[in-house]
N, C-alpha and C positions, 0 to 999 in steps of 0.2 A: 496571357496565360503562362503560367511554370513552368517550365517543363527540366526532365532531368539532364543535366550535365552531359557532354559527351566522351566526356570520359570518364566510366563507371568504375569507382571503386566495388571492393567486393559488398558493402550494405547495400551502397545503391541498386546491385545490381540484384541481391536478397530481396529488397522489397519491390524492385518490377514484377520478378517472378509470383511474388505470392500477391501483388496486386491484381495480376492475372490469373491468380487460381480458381476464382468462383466461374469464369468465365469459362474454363475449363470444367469445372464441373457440372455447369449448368449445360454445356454441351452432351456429357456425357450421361446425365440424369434423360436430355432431350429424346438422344438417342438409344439409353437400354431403362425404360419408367421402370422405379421402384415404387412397391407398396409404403414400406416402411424402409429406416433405417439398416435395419438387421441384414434386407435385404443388397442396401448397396456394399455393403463388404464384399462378398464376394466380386462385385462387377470390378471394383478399385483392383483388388487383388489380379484380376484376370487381364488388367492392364497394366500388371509390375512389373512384365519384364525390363530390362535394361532398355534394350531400344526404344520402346514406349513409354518410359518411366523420360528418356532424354528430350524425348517429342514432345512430351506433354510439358515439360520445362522450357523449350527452345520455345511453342508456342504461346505457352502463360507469362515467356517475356515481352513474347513481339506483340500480344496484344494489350498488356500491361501497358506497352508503351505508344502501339497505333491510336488507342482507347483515348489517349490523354487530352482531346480537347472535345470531345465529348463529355468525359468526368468532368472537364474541367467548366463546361456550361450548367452541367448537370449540379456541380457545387453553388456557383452562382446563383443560381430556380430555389435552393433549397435555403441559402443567405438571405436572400429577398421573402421567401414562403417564412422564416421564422424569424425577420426582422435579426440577424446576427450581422455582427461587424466582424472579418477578419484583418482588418491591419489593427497593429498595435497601440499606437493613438488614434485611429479613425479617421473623425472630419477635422480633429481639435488641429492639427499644424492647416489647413486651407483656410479654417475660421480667425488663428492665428495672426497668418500670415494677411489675412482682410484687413484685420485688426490692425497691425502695426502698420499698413500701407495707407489708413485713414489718421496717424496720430503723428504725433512731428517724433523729428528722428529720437532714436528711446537711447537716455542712458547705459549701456552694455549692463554695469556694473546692478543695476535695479532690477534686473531682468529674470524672469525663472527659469528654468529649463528650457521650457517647451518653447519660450518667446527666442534663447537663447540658438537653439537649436534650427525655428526660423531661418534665423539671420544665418548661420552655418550654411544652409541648404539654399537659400538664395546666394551666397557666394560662390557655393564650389560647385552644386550640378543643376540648379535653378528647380523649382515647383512647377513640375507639369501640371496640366488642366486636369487629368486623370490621375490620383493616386495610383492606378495599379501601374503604371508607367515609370512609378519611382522605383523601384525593387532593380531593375536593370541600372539604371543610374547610377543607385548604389553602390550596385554588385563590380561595376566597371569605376567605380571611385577608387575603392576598397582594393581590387585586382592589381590597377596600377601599383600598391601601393604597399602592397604585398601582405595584406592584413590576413590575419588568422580567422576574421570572421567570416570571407567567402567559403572557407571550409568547411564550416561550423552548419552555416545557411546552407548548402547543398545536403548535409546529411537530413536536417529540417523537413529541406523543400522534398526531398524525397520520400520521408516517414508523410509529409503531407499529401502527394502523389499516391502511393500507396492505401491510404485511409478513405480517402475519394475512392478509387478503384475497386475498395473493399464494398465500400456503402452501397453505389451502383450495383455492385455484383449481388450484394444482399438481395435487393432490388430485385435484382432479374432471376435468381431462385425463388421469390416468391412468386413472381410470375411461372414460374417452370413447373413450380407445386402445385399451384391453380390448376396451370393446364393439364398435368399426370394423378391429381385428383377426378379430372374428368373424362380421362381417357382409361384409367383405371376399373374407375366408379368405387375408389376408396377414398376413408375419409383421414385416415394417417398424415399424409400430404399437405392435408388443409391445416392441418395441427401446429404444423410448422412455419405457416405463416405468419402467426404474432412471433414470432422467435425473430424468423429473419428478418421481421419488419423492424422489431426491435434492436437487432442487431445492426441494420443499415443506418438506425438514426444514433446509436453510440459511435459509431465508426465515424460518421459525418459530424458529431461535434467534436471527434478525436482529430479530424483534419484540421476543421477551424484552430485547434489551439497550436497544429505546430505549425498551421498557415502563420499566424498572428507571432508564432516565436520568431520563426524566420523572417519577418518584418521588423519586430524586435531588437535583432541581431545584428539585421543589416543599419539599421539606422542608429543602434548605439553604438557599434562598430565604424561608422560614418564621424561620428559626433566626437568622436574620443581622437581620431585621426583627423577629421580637420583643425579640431582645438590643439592641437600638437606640433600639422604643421603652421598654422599661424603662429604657432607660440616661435617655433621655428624661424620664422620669417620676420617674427619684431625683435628677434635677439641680432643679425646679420644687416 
C-alpha cells in the first residue's frame, strides 16, 4: 500500500484534506438530511465560522489519511471488478524476466528496453515475487542517490491518494442519498445518485493513471540512474 510521505509538503498536504472532504460532508448531510441542494447552503454556511471552518480541515486531514488502507483495498476490488492494470508495464518486466532466465545469456547490445531494463533490475534491487513491492525498492534506489524522481513520485503518489479517497467518498454519498431519500420521503436525493456514482468511477480511473505515473517515474527514474552508474563504474 502507498501511503503519503511523512513529510508533507504544502500539495501533499492540499490533497489529504480535500481527500477527506466527502467524508466530511457525508457526515454532515448524516447528521442535518437535505431535501435538495439549495437546501444544504445554508447548513455549510452555518458551519463557516473559523473555528469550525479549522475542525472541519484538521479532521478531512486525519481521515484523508487514517482512511488510506481502506481506499487503498477499496482501489484494488475495483482493479480486479474492471480488469485494470495500474503499474506501468504490468506483467511484461515478470514475463520478461521468465523469458530471459529460460534463454542463454542475451547479448546487452540486441536487447530492447524492456529486456534491458530487466537486467538493470535484477542487478541493482532484484524482482520481487509481488510487483507492488517494487515501488519501495525503487523509491530507496533512487533516494540514496539523490534523484529528482522521488520527488516527482511523492507528488503522483499523493494526487493518486487523493483520487482514491475521492471515489470512495463518492461512494459513501451515494449511500447517504439513499438513506436521506428515505428518511425524507424525497426523491431529489435519489437524483443524485447516478451523478455520484458517476463521479466515483471518474475519480477511480483518475487514480489508476497517476498510480501508473508514479510507477512510471520510479522505474524510468531507476533505469536512467542505474545505466549512469554502470556507465560510471566501467570508466574507473
Amino acid at each position: 500500500m502507498e501511503q503519503l510521505k511523512n513529510s508533507l509538503g504544502p500539495y501533499e498536504l492540499f490533497a489529504a484534506i480535500i481527500g477527506g472532504s466527502p467524508f466530511i460532508l457525508a457526515g454532515i448531510l448524516i447528521y442535518h438530511p437535505v431535501e435538495s441542494l439549495a437546501e444544504l447552503v445554508p447548513v455549510i454556511q452555518g458551519s463557516g465560522t473559523v473555528a469550525i471552518s479549522l475542525t472541519n480541515l484538521l479532521l478531512s486531514y486525519i481521515i484523508g489519511g487514517t482512511l488510506q488502507g481502506l481506499t487503498w483495498r477499496y482501489f484494488l476490488l475495483l482493479c480486479r471488478l474492471f480488469n485494470k492494470d495500474y503499474l506501468y508495464f504490468g506483467n511484461q518486466l515478470v514475463e520478461r524476466d521468465r523469458a530471459l532466465t529460460q534463454q542463454a545469456p542475451p547479448d546487452k547490445s540486441s536487447l530492447d528496453f524492456e529486456d534491458r531494463l530487466v537486467l538493470q533490475l535484477r542487478q541493482k534491487i532484484g524482482i520481487p515475487k509481488k510487483l507492488d513491492w517494487m515501488n519501495s525498492r525503487l523509491r530507496s534506489y533512487l533516494r540514496e542517490r539523490n534523484s529528482p524522481s522521488v520527488a516527482a513520485s511523492d507528488t503522483l503518489i499523493a494526487s493518486h491518494i487523493m483520487y482514491r479517497n475521492l471515489s470512495l467518498g463518492c461512494l459513501i454519498l451515494c449511500l447517504v442519498s439513499f438513506v436521506n431519500a428515505i428518511r425524507l420521503g424525497a426523491l431529489e436525493p435519489l437524483m443524485l445518485i447516478p451523478i455520484l456514482g458517476y463521479g466515483a468511477y471518474l475519480m477511480f480511473w483518475q487514480s489508476v493513471s497517476f498510480k501508473k505515473w508514479q510507477n512510471r517515474e520510479l522505474i524510468l527514474g531507476f533505469y536512467f540512474a542505474a545505466t549512469k552508474e554502470t556507465g560510471d563504474e566501467a570508466t574507473h
